[in-house]
MIZA-416728 format. One record per residue (C-alpha): residue number from 0; residue in three letters; x, y, z. Coordinates in steps of 0.05 Angstrom, whole numbers. Each point is the difference from the previous one (the first is absolute). Example, Ala and Ser with C-alpha at 12.3 -4.5 7.8 and 13.67 -1.06 7.14 Angstrom:
{num: 0 residuo: ALA east: 246 north: -90 up: 156};
{num: 1 residuo: SER east: 27 north: 69 up: -13};
//
This chain:
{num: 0 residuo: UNK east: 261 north: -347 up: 44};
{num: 1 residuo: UNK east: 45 north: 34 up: -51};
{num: 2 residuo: UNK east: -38 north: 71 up: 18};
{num: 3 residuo: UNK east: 16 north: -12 up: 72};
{num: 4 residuo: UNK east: 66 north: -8 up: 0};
{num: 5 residuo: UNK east: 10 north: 58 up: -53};
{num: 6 residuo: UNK east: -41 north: 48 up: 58};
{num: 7 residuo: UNK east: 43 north: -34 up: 46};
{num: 8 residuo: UNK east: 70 north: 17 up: -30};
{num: 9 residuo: UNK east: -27 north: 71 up: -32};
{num: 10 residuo: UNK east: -20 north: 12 up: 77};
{num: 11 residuo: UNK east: 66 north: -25 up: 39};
{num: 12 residuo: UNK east: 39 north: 42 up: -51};
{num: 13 residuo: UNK east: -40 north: 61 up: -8};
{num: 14 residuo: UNK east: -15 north: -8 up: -66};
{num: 15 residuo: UNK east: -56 north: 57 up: -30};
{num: 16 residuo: UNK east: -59 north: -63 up: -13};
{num: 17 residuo: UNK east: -70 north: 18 up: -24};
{num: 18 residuo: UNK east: -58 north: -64 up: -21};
{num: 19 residuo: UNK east: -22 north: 23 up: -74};
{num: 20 residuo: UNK east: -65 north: -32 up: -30};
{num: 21 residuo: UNK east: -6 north: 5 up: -78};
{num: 22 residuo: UNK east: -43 north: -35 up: -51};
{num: 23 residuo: UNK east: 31 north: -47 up: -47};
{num: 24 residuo: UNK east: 55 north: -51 up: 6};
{num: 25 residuo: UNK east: 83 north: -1 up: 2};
{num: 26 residuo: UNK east: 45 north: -45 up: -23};
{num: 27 residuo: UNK east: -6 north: -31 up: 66};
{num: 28 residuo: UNK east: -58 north: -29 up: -17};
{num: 29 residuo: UNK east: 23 north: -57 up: -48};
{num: 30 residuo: UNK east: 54 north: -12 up: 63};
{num: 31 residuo: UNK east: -58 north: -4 up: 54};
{num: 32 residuo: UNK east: -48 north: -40 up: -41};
{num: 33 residuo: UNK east: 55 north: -50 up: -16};
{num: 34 residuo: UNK east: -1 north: -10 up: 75};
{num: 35 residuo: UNK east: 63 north: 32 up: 15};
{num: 36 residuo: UNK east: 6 north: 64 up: 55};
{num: 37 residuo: UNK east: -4 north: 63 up: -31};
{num: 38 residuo: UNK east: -9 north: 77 up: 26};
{num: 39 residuo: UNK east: 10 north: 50 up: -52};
{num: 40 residuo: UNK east: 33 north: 68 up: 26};
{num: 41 residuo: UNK east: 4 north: 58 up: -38};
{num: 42 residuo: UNK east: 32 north: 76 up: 8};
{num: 43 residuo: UNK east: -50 north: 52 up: 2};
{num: 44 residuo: UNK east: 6 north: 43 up: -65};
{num: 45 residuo: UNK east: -40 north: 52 up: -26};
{num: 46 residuo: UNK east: -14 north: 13 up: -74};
{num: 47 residuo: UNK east: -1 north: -75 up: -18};
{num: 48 residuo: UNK east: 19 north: -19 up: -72};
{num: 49 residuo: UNK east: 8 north: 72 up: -14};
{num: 50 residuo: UNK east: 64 north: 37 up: -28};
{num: 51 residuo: UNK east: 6 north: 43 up: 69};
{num: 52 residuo: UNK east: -10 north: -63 up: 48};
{num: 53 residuo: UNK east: 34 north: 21 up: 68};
{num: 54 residuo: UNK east: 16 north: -38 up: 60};
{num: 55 residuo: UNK east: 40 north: 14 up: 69};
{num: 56 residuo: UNK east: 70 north: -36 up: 2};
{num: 57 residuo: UNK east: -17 north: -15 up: 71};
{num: 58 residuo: UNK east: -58 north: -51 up: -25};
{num: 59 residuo: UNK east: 50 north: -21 up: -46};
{num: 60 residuo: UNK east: 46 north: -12 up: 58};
{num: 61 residuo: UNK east: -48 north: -28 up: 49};
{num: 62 residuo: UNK east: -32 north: -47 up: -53};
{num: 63 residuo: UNK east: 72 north: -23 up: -19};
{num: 64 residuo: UNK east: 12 north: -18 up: 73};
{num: 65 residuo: UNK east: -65 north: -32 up: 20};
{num: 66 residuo: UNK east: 6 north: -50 up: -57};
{num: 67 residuo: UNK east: 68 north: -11 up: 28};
{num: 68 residuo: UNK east: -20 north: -11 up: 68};
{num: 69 residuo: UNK east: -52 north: -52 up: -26};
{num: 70 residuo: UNK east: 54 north: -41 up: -43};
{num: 71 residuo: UNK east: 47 north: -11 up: 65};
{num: 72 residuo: UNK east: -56 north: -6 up: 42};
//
């Protein structure tokens, strides 16, 4: 599956990788239920939709490269 291999790559390159659960849906959805693969990925943020969100460049970083590791892979 799409999850697997993204555990698989964040794993084999020591990429920070944590499972999040949430309610609601992404824009993945209209992706996945049109039958094609789909994993959303996010940075973790605090302050969401706020004027002082804040986030580590080293998510930024690591999210950056994952995704990149997933498009050559």
């Amino acid at each position: 599956s799409l999850y697997e291999k993204a555990r698989r790559l964040a794993e084999h390159h020591s990429f920070p990788f944590q499972i999040a659960v949430a309610g609601g849906t992404t824009d993945a959805t209209a992706l996945f239920e049109g039958g094609s693969p789909s994993l959303p990925i996010g940075i973790p943020l605090g302050f969401s939709h706020s004027s002082v969100e804040v986030l580590h460049l080293d998510d930024v970083y690591h999210t950056i490269s994952l995704c990149l590791q997933l498009a050559i892979a």
